[in-house]
C-alpha positions in Angstrom: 9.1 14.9 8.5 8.4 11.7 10.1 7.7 11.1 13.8 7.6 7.7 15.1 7.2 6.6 19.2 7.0 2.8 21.1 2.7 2.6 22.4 2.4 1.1 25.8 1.6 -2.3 24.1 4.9 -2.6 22.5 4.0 -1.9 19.3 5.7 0.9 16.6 3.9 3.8 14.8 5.5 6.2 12.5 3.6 8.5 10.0 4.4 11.7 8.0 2.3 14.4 7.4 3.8 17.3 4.9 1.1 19.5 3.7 -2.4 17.4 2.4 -0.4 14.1 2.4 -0.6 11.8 4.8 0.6 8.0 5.8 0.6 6.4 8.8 2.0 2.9 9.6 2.4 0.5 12.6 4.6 -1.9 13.4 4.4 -4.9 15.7 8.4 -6.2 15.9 8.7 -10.0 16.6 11.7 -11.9 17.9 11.7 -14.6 15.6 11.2 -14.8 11.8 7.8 -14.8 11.0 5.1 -14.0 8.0 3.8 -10.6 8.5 0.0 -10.3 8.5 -0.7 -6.9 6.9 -4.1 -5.3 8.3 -5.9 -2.2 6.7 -6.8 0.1 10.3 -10.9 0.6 9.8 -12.0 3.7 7.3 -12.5 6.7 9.4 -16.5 8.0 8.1 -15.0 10.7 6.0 -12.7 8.0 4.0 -15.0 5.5 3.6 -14.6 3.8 0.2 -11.2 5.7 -0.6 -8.5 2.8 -1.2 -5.1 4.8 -2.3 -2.8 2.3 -0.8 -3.3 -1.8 -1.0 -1.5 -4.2 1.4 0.8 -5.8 -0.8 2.3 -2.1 -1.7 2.5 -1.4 2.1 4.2 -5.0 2.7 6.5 -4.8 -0.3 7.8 -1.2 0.8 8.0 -2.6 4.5 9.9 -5.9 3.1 12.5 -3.1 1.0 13.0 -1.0 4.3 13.9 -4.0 6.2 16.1 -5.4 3.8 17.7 -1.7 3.0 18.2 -1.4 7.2 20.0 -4.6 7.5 22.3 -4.0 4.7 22.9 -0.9 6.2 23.3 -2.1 10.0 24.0 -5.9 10.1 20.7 -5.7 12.1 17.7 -7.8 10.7 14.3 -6.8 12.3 11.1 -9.3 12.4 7.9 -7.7 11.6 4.8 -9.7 13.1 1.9 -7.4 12.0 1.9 -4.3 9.8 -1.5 -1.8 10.1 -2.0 1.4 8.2 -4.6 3.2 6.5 -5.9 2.0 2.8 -6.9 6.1 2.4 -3.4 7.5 3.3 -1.7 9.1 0.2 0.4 6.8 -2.3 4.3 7.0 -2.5 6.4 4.5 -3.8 8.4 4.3 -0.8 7.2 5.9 2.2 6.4 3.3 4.2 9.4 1.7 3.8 10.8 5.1 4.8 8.5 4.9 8.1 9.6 1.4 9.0 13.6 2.9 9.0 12.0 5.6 10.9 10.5 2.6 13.6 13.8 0.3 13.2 16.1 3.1 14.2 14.0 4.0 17.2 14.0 0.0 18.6 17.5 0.1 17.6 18.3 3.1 19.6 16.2 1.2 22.6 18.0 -2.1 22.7 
């Protein structure tokens, strides 16, 4: 199960938690096109030195998810900054899966 919520800054989080597995990501939409920058959040002290998940997996997966949405909706979001954790557990596509979770929400906003 995924929950995903709008901060008071604007910006998108979504994460899943089944069981021991755990993946968190945040999205910061922009208006325009842009290049995403894609920032690891800092290691908590009990994670330190675990890397399960680089940014280019996180930015391809995000990439998938907002190419999959539009194909699905006709609606094309701009992603300005992507954040997650390097320690969260790997999936092949769950943070695309978490950025449907975030573009559904802003849809369901407009």
């Amino acid at each position: 199960m995924a929950y995903a919520h709008q901060m008071d800054d604007g910006k998108y989080i979504a994460s899943r938690l089944t069981g021991n597995k755990k993946n968190y990501l945040q999205l910061e939409l922009s208006e325009t096109a842009c290049i995403p920058k894609v920032i690891p959040f800092p290691e908590y002290p009990e994670d330190e030195g675990i890397h399960n998940v680089s940014s280019q997996d996180v930015l391809r997966q995000v990439q998938e998810g907002i190419q999959y949405y539009f194909e699905k909706t006709g609606r094309l979001f701009h992603v300005a900054e992507i954040r997650f954790y390097e320690s969260d557990d790997y999936a092949d596509a769950v943070y695309g899966w978490l950025a449907l979770k975030i573009f559904e929400l802003a849809d369901q906003q407009a």
